[in-house]
N, C-alpha and C positions, 0 to 999 in steps of 0.2 A: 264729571262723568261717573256715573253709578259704577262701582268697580262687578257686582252680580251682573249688572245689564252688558259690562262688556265680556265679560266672561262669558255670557250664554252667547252674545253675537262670536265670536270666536270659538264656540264648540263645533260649529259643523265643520271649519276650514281643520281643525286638529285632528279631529275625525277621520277625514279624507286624506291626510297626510298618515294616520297612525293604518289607514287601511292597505293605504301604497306598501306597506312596511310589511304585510300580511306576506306578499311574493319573493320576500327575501328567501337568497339562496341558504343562509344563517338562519336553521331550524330554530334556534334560541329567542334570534330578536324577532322572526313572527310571532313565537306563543307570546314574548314580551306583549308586543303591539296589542294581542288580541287580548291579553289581561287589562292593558292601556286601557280601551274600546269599554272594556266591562266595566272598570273601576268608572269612567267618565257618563255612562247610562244609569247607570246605578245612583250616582252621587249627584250628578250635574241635572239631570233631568227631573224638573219638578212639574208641578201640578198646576202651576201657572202657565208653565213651558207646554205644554199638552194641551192647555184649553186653546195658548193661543194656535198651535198649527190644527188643531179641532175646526175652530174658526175660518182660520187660511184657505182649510183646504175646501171648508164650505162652500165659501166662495167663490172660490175657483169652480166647483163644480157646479154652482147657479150661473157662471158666466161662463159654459161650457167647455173650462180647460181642464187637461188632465192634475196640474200643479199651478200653484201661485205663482205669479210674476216674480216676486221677491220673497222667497219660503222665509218663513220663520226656524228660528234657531234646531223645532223639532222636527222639522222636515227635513231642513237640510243633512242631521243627523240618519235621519230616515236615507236620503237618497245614497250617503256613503253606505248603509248596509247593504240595499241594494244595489250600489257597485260591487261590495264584496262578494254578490252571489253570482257575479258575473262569469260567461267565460272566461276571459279573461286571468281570474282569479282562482283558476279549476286546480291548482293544486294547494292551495290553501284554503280550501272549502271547511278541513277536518277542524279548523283554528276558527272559521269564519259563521259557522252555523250555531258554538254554543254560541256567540255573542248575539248573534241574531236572537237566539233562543230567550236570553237575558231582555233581550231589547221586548219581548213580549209579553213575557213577564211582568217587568217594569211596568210598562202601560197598559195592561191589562185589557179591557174591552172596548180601550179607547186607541188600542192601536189598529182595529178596522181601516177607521181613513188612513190613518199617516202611516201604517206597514203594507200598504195593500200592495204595494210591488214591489215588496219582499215575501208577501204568500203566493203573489203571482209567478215567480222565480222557483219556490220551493215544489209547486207545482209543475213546471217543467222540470226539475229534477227528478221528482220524486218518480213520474212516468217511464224512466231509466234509470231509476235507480238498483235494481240490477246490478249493472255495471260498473259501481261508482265503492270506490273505496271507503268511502266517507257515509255509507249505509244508514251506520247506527247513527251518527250525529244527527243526519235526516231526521231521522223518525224522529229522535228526540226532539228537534225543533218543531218539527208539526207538531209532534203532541203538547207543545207548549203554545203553538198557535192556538191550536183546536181548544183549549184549557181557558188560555186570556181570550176569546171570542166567542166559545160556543159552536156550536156546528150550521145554524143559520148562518152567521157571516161566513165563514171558509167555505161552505156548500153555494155562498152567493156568490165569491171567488171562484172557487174549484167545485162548479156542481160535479157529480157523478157521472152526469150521461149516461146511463146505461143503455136506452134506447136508442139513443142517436148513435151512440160505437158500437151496439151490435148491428146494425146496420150497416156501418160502416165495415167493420169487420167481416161480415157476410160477401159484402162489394168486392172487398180486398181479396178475399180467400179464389169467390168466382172470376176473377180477373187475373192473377195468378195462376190458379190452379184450375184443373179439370174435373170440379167435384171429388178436391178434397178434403181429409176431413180434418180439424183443429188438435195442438197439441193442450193436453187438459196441462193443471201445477196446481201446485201448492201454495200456502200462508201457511205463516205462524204468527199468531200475536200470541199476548199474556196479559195479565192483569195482577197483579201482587195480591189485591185485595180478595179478588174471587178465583178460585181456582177454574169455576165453570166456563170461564171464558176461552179456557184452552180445550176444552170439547168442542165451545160453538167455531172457534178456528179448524178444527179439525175437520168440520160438518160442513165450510163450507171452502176447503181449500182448493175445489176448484172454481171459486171466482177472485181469488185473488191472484190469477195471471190471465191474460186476453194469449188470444191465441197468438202466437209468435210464428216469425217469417225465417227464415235461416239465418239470417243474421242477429237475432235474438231479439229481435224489436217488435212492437207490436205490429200487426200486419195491418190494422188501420194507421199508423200513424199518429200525429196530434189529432186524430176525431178521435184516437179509442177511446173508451169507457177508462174511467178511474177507479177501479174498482179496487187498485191497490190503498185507496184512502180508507176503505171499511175498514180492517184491522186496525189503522190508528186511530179512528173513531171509536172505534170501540174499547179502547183501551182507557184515550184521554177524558169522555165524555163524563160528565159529575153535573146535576144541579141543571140539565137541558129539559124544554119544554115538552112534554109528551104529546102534547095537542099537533106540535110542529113534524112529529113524526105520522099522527093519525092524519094530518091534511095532505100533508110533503110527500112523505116515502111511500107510506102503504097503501095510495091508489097507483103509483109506479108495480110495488110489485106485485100487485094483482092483476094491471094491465100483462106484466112479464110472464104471471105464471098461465095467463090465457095462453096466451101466444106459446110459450112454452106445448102445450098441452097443444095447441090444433100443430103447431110446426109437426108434433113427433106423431100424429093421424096421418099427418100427409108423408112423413120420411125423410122429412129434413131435420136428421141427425141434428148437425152442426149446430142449426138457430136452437133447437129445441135445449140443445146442452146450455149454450152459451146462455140464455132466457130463463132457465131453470136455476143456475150459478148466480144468473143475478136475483134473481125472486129472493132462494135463502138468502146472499147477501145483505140484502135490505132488512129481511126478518132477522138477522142477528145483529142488528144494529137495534132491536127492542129491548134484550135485557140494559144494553148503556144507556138508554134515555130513559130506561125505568128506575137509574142508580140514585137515586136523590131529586127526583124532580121538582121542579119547581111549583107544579100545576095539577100533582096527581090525582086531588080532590075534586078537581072543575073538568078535566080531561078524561079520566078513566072512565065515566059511564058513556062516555061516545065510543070508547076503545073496545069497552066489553063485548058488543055484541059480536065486532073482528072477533075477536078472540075466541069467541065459545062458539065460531062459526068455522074456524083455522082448527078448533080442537077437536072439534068432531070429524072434520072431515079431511083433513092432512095430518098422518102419521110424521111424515117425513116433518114438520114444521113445530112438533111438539114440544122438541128440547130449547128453542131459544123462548118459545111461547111458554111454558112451564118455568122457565127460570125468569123470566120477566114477572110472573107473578106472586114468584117467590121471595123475590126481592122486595117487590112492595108489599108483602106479608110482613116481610121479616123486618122493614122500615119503620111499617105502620102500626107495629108491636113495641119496636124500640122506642117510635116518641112518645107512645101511650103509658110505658111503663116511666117513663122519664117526667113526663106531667103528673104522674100520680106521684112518685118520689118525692116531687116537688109540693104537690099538698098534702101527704105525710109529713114532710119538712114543715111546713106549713102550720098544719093543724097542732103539730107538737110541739111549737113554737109556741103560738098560741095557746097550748095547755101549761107549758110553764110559766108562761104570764098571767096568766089566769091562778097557776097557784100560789107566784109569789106575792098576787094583792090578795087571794084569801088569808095568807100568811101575817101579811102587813093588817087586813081587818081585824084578826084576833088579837096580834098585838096591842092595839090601839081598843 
């Protein structure tokens, strides 16, 4: 018996056992466990182990199951984190979210299939999150999702909806109430690197709350709009495709900022706010796809003429649009000066080689 082969067959049952340990009344031996849980993703999980539940879980989804009949060593790994995000396990979420956050890390853009309900889970958290003690660990772990995946897969997971929940919201509000009207809120995000990114929080803090019911919940329910996923988008986004924002987002929020504009002709307050909230939303989601993209060269001349069409004729739209371009000023400065350093390196390399054989020719 391979002693690695049974070692990786025995990681998911350890796993599952070290996660049991997470709800211990003994503060101690959870954080243990959850140090346990990290040291064994960290160490245990290789690149063999990934390709095969890659594979596994391939399969399974050409032969229309949710998971393989017999997971392989990283899925079954996978499914104890996703028991730790369980009800269940609600008061040890604070121990159970970095490890999740690790486990993303680790597998980077290959944890798509084999975490995907573990993003699914962080998803219904995160729409209450609110209320949850374990706030900051949250985010932290989205934004490590959103990091190892990109925001195509997690927006394939957790799209936005911003459409479908103001709608839904609109429903909830006129079902409830007798034409009343919405409570607006707040966001905060940051970004360490850019300071600018706490203006564009500020510009659009009120789409980072849906309108809420007395009891603090959204007043759609599971259809609201996710709008508290922009701020972490915007934070964690690095190296994402600009094209995917020119196709994806930005005929949403031009459909939104229509609507917006006929709602507030006809008097409907509420849609018009809520339609408006999500439009900037979207647009402040342009300087993070502008942060280093992948595609800036083959994408921005379909983007330009949005742009010099949003600049001229939305005031209100000009801070996130203005610093999206500044960013790729300031990028498209950096590699130009960095390629030239490098054939200044270059050329003066070659000039001392050059002098040390006219050197050697006079010698000789």
């Amino acid at each position: 018996l391979d002693p690695a082969d049974a070692g990786a067959r025995a990681l998911p049952a350890a796993c599952h056992e070290l996660v049991k340990m997470l709800n211990c009344v003994h503060e101690g031996v959870a954080i243990e466990a959850g140090q346990c849980l990290v040291m064994l993703i960290t160490r245990c999980v290789d690149t063999n182990m990934v390709r095969e539940g890659i594979r596994a879980m391939a399969t399974a989804k050409a032969a229309g199951k949710s998971a393989p009949t017999r997971p392989p060593p990283v899925v079954g790994v996978a499914g104890a984190l996703r028991a730790a995000l369980g009800f269940r396990y609600r008061a040890a979420w604070p121990v159970a979210l970095p490890v999740v956050a690790v486990a993303f890390d680790r597998l980077g853009a290959a944890a798509g299939p084999i975490l995907g309900g573990c993003l699914e889970a962080l998803g219904e958290m995160g729409a209450h999150a609110e209320g949850l003690a374990c706030r900051g660990q949250l985010q932290l772990c989205l934004a490590a999702a959103v990091k190892a995946l990109g925001p195509e897969q997690v927006l394939a997971v957790l799209p936005l909806r911003l459409e479908e929940g103001i709608d839904a919201e609109i429903q909830a509000k006129s079902e409830a109430y007798d034409g009343g009207g919405g409570n607006g809120g707040g966001g905060k995000g940051g970004d360490a690197d850019d300071d600018m990114d706490m203006d564009l929080d500020a510009g659009v803090g009120a789409a980072a709350q849906a309108a809420l019911n007395s009891a603090g919940g959204n007043v759609a329910g599971a259809a609201g709009a996710r709008l508290w996923l922009v701020p972490l988008l915007r934070q964690a986004l690095r190296g994402a495709r600009v094209s995917y924002f020119t196709e994806e987002l930005m005929p949403v929020a031009r459909r939104l900022g229509a609507r917006a504009t006929k709602a507030k002709a006809a008097g409907r307050a509420f849609e018009a706010q809520r339609c408006a909230a999500g439009e900037a939303a979207l647009w402040s989601l342009l300087p993070a796809f502008c942060r280093w993209p992948e595609d800036a060269a083959e994408s921005f001349p379909a983007l330009a003429p949005a742009l010099g069409s949003a600049l001229s004729a939305r005031a209100d739209l000009r801070g996130p649009l203005t610093e999206a371009l500044r960013r790729l000023i300031q990028q498209s400065r950096a590699v130009v000066n960095a390629h030239k350093r490098g054939l200044d390196a270059a050329a003066a390399a070659a000039a001392a080689t050059s002098d040390e054989d006219d050197e050697d020719d006079e010698e000789d």
